[in-house]
Wavefront OBJ file of the C-alpha trace (Angstrom):
o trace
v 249.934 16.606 92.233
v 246.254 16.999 92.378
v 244.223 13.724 93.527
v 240.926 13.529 91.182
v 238.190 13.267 93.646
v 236.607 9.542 94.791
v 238.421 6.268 94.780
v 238.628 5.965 91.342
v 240.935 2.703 91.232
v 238.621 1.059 93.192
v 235.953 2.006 90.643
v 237.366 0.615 87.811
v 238.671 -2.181 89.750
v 235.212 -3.235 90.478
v 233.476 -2.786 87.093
v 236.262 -5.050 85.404
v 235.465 -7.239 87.979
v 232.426 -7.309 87.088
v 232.804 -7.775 82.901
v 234.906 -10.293 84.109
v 232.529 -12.402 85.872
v 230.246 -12.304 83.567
v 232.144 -13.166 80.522
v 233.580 -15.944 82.708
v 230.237 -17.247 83.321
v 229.094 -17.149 80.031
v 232.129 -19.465 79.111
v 230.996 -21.671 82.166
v 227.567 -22.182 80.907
v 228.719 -22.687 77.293
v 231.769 -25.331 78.500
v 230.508 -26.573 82.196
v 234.140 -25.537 83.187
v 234.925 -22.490 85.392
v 238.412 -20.361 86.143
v 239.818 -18.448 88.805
v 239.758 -14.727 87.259
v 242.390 -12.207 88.679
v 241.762 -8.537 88.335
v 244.384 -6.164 89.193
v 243.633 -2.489 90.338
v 246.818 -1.216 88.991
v 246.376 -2.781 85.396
v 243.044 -1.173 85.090
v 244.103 2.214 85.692
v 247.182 1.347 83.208
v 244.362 0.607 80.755
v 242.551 4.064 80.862
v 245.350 6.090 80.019
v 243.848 6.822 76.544
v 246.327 7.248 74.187
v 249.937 7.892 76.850
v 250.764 4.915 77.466
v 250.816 3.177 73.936
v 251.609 6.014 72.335
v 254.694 6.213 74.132
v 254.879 2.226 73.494
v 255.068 2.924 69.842
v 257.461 5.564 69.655
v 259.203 5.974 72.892
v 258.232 9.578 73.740
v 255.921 11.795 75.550
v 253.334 13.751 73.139
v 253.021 16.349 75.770
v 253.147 17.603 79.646
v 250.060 18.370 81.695
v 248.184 20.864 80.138
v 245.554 21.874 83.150
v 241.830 22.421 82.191
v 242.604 23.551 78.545
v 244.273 21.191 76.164
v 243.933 23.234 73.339
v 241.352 26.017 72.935
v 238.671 23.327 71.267
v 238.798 21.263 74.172
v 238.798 22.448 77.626
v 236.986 23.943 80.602
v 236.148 27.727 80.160
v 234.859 30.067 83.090
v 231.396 31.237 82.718
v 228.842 34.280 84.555
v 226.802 31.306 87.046
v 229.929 28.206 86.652
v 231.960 26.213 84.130
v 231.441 25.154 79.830
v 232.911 22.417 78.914
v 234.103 22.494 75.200
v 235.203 19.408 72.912
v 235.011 19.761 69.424
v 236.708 17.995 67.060
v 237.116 19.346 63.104
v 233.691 18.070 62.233
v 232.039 19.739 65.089
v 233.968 23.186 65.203
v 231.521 25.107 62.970
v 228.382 24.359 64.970
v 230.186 25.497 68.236
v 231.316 29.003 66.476
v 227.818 28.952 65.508
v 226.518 28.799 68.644
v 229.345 31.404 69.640
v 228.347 33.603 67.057
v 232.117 33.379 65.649
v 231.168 31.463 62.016
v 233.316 33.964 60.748
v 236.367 32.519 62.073
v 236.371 29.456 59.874
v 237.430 32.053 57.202
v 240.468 33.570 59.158
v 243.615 32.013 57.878
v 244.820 31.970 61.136
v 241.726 29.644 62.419
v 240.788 27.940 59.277
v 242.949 24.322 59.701
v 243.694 22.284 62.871
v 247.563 23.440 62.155
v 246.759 26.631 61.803
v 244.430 26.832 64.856
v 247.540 25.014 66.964
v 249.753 27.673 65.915
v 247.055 30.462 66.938
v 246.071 28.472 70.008
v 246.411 31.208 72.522
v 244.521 33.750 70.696
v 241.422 31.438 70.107
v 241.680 30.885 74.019
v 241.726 34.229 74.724
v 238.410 34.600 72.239
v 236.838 31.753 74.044
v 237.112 32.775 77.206
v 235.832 36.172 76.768
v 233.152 34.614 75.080
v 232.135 32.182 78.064
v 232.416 34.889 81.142
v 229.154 36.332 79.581
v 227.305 33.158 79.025
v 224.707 31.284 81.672
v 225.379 27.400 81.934
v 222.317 26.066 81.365
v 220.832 28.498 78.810
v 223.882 27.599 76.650
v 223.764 24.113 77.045
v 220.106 24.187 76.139
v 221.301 25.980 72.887
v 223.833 23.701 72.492
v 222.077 20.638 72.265
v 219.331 22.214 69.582
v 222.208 22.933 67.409
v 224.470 19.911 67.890
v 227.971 22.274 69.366
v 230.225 19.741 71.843
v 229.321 21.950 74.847
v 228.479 20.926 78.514
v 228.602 22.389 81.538
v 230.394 21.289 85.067
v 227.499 19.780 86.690
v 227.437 20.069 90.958
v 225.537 17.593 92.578
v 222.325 19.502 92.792
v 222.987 20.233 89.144
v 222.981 15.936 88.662
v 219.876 15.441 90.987
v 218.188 17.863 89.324
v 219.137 16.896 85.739
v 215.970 16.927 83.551
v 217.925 13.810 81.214
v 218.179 12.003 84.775
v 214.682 12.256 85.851
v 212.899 11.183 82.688
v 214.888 8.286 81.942
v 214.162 7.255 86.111
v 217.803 6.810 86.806
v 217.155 8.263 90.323
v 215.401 6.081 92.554
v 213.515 6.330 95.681
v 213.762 3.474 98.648
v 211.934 3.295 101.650
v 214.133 2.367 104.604
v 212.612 1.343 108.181
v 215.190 2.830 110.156
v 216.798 5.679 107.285
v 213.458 6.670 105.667
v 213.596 7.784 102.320
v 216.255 7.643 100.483
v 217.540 8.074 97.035
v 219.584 5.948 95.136
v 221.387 6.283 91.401
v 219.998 3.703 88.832
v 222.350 1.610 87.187
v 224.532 2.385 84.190
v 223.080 -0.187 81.797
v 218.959 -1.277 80.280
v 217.962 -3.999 78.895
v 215.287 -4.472 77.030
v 213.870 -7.654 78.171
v 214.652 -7.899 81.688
v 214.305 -4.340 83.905
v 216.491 -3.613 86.354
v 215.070 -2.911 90.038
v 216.459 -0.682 93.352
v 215.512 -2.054 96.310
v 216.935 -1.929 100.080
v 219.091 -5.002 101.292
v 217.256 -6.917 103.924
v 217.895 -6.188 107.575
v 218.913 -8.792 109.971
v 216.204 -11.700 110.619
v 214.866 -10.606 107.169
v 216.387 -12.700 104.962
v 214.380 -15.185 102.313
v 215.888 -18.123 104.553
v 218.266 -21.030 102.712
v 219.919 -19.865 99.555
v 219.220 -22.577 97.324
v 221.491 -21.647 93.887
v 220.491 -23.326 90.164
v 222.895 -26.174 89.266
v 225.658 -25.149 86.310
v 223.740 -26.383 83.220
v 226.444 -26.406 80.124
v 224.516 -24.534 77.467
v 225.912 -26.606 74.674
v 229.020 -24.417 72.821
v 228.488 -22.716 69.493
v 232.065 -23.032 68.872
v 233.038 -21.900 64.746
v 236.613 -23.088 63.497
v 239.367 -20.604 64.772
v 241.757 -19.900 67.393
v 239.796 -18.351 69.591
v 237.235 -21.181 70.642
v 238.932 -22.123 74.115
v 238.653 -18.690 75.571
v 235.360 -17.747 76.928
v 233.884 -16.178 74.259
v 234.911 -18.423 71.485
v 232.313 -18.830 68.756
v 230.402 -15.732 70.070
v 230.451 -13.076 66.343
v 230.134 -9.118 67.106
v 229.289 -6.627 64.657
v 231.173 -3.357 65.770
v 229.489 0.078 64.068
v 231.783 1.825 67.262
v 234.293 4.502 66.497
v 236.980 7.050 68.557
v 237.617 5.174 72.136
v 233.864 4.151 74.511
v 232.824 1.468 71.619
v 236.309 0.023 70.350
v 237.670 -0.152 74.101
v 234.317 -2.692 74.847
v 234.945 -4.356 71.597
v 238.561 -5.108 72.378
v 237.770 -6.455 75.525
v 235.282 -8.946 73.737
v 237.575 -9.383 71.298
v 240.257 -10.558 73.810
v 237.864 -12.519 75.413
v 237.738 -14.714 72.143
v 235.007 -13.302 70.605
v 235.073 -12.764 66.593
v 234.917 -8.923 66.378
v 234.509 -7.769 62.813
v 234.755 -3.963 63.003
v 232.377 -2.047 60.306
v 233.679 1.614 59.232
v 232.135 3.769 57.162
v 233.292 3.975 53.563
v 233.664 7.609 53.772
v 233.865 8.507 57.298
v 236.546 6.056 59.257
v 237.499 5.774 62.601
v 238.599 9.107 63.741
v 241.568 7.756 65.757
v 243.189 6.358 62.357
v 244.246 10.361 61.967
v 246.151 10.352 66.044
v 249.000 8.468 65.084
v 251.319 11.766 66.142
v 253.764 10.621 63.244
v 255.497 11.874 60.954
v 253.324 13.415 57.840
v 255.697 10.930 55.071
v 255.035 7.657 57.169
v 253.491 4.999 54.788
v 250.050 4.094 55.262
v 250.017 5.852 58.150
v 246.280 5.479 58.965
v 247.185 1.796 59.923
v 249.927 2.586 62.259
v 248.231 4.802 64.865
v 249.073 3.449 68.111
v 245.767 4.765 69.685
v 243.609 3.226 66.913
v 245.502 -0.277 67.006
v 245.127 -0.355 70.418
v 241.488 -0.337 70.626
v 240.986 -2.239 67.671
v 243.332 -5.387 67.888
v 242.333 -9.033 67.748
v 239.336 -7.663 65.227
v 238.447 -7.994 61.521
v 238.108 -5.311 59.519
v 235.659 -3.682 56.295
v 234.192 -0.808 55.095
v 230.302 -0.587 54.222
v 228.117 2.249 52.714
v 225.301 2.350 55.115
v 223.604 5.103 53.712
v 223.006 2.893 50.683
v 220.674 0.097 50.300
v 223.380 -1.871 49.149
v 225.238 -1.180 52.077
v 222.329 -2.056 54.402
v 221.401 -5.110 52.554
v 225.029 -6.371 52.666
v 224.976 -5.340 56.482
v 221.950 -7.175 56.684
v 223.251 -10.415 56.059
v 226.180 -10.248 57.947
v 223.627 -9.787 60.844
v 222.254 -12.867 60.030
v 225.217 -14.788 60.848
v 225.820 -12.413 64.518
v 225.025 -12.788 67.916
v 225.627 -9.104 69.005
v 225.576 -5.825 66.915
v 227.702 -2.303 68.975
v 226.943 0.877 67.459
v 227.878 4.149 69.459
v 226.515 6.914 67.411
v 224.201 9.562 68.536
v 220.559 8.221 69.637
v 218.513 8.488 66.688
v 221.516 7.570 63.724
v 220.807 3.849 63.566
v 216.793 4.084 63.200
v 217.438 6.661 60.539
v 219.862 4.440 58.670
v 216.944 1.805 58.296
v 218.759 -0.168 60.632
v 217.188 -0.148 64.332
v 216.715 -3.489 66.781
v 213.126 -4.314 65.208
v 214.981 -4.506 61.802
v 218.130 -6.782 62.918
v 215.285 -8.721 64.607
v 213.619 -9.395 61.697
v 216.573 -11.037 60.036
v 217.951 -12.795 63.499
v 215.492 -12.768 66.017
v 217.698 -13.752 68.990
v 220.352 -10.571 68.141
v 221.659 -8.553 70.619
v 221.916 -4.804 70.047
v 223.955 -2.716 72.133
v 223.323 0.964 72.014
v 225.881 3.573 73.262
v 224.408 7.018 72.599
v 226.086 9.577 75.230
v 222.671 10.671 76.938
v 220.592 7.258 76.402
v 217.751 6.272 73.735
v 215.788 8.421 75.356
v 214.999 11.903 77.434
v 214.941 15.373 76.381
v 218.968 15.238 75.975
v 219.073 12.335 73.966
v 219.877 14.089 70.897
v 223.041 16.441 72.363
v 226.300 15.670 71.833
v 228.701 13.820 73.923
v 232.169 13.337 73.904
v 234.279 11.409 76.942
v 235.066 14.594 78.233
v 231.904 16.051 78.509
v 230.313 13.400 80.150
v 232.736 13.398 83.157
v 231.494 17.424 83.604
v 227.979 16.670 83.514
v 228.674 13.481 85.738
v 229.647 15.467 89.120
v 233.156 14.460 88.848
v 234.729 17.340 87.736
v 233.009 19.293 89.848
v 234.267 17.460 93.249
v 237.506 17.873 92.003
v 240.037 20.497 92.340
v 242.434 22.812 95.005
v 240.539 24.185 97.724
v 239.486 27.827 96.698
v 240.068 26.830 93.191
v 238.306 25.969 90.015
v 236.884 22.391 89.435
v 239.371 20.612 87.741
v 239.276 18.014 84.780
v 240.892 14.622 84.745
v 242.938 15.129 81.625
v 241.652 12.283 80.005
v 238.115 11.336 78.215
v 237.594 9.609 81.197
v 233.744 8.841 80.497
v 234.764 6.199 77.693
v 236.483 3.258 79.638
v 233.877 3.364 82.119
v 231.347 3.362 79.154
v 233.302 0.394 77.209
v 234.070 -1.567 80.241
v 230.318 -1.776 81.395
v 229.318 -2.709 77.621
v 231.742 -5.374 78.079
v 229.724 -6.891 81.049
v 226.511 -5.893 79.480
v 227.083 -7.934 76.307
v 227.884 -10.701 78.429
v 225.062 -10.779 80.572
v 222.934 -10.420 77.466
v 224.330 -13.465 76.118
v 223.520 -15.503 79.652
v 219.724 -14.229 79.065
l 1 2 3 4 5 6 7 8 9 10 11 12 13 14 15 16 17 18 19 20 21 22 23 24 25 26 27 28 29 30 31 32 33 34 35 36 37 38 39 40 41 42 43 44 45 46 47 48 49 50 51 52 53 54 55 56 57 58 59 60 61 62 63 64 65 66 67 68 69 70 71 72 73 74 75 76 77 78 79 80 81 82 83 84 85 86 87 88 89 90 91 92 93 94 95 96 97 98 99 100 101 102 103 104 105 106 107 108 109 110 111 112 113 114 115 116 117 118 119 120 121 122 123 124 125 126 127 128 129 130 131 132 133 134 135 136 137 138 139 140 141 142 143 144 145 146 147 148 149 150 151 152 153 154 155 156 157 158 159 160 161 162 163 164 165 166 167 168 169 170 171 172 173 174 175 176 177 178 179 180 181 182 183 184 185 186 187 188 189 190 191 192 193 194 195 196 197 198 199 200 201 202 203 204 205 206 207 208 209 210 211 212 213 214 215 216 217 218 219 220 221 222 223 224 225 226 227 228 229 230 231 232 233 234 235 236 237 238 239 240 241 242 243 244 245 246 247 248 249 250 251 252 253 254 255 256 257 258 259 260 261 262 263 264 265 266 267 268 269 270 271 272 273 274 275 276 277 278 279 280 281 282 283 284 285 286 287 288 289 290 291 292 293 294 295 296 297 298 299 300 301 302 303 304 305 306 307 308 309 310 311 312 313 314 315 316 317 318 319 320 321 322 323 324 325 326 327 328 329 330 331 332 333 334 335 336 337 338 339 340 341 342 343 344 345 346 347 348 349 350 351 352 353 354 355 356 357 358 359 360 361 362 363 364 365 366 367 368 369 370 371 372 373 374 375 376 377 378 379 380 381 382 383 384 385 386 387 388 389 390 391 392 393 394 395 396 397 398 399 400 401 402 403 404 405 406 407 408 409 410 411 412 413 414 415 416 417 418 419 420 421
């Protein structure tokens, strides 16, 4: 068994901890009562096992063994001349990455032209792929990549990350004088608000402290409780509009949505939630868009309904749900909502205390902004991948999209802590 590198219980231990304590002291303000919260390490890792562990919940069987760095040629970790590509596209993204292979052709070959077809030929579109990706330079196609919107990253080292020209222009790396260290750098933190900056600074030494800790008194903010079951938990009476889709957005939601806040989950009209189709059942099961156990997973305790918001109908009917929200989720790519008409200055304009919570892979801004990101991909150009692995070997994936709980789980605490402001 191969140990992914760090201490990654402990990670996730600590950033439920933290959602935690922040949606427990919203409820605090909102009631003037507080709660003992118990976190346990071993039921956060249970919760990150994407779709395993409720798939097998639902129908009582494993969907498949260990599959190594390639889980089917579309999605997997690929040699290259100078390091590692990391491909994940999905059916909707496969012709921009033959594209950018220069294999459009392909999507006319019988034996590549369906996802069951493609599963049957998997081996020989490996075999394409990889000869493909021993000739390539990391960076130069990742570059090309982004301009043309194909699901490809690269294993970032850790010079790769300090060095990342997304990194540096949004500031995430930060510089802190130290008397006794000197310089050092530090990351940023994985969340921006608008209103209220975030700062990196060095803890004090001994003797330097600011003296008696005097803390604010627990003022009950008054609760905005609405009729329903879930106004005794914490975040009863709090409404969230959920534009999220696949697992990063619907995981946060959920978590609100346990919490006790009203969740009312958005989908597009013609476009739903992608994990409606990974129900791994069989093709004559009834409705079976509603009984995928990775979808339901994600998306319990919330409402549901379908809106057109490329129309101004749509928009307009979007619109006045706003009205009646405290927080609005969307997780699509960086410059999607402002094109729908739709962006923070707008949902301002009808409710001027929202909250808008963007998820775009890269950030709202920096030269990578607009490339694509899937959970995968993020955990390559994150350093983890890369610290991970046999001696001697190749890096090594976690076999999971591991960069969407982490993403969802600090939304969780972000929307919270947005509410406290």
């Amino acid at each position: 068994p191969l140990k992914q590198a760090g201490f990654q219980a402990d990670y996730q231990l600590g950033l439920n901890g933290f959602a935690a304590a922040a949606i427990a002291l919203y409820g605090a303000r909102m009631s003037g009562v507080g709660q003992h919260v118990d976190v346990a390490a071993v039921e956060c890792l249970a919760s990150v096992l994407e779709h395993a562990l409720n798939t097998y919940a639902y129908t009582g069987r494993l969907l498949a063994s260990r599959r190594g760095n390639i889980r089917s040629a579309t999605i997997g970790l690929y040699e290259c001349a100078d390091g590692y590509l990391g491909v994940h596209a999905m059916p909707r993204n496969l012709p921009f990455l033959l594209e950018l292979m220069g294999m459009s052709e392909l999507l006319q070959d019988e034996r590549f032209a369906t996802p069951a077809a493609r599963l049957q030929h998997n081996d020989e579109l490996v075999a394409l792929f990889t000869a493909w990706a021993l000739g390539q330079h990391k960076k130069d196609v990742y570059e090309r990549a982004g301009r043309t919107r194909a699901p490809v990253a690269y294993v970032h080292t850790l010079q790769d990350l300090l060095d990342s020209p997304q990194l540096r222009a949004r500031g995430y790396w930060q510089c802190v004088e130290h008397p006794v260290a000197g310089r050092l750098t530090y990351p940023g933190p994985p969340i921006r608000m608008s209103d209220s900056p975030w700062r990196a600074g060095r803890a004090p030494l001994l003797g330097e402290g600011p003296g008696t800790w005097r803390l604010p008194p627990l003022t009950p903010g008054g609760p905005r409780v609405r009729d329903g079951a879930g106004a005794a938990l914490p975040l009863g009476g709090v409404r969230i509009l959920d534009l999220t889709m696949v697992w990063a957005g619907p995981y946060g939601t959920r978590i609100l949505a346990d919490m006790g806040a009203e969740v009312i989950k958005v989908e597009a009209v013609n476009f739903y939630d992608q994990l409606r189709n990974l129900g791994f059942l069989p093709p004559d099961t009834e409705r079976r868009w509603n009984k995928s156990a990775y979808f339901n997973h994600n998306n319990r305790n919330k409402f549901g309904c379908t809106l057109d918001l490329t129309t101004p109908r749509g928009r307009a009917l979007f619109l006045e749900l706003v009205k009646t929200a405290d927080v609005v989720v969307e997780n699509y790519r960086a410059e999607v909502l402002d094109r729908l008409g739709l962006g923070y200055e707008v949902l301002r304009a009808v409710r001027p205390d929202i909250i808008l919570v963007s998820m775009p892979g890269h950030g709202k801004d920096g030269p990578e902004r607009d490339y694509v990101a899937y959970g995968t991909n993020i955990e390559q150009l994150a350093g983890l991948v890369a610290l991970t692995g046999y001696v001697g070997g190749p890096p090594h994936a976690s076999g999971i999209s591991y960069g969407d709980p982490i993403a969802g789980t600090a939304m969780a605490g972000a929307v919270a802590l947005a509410l406290l402001h």
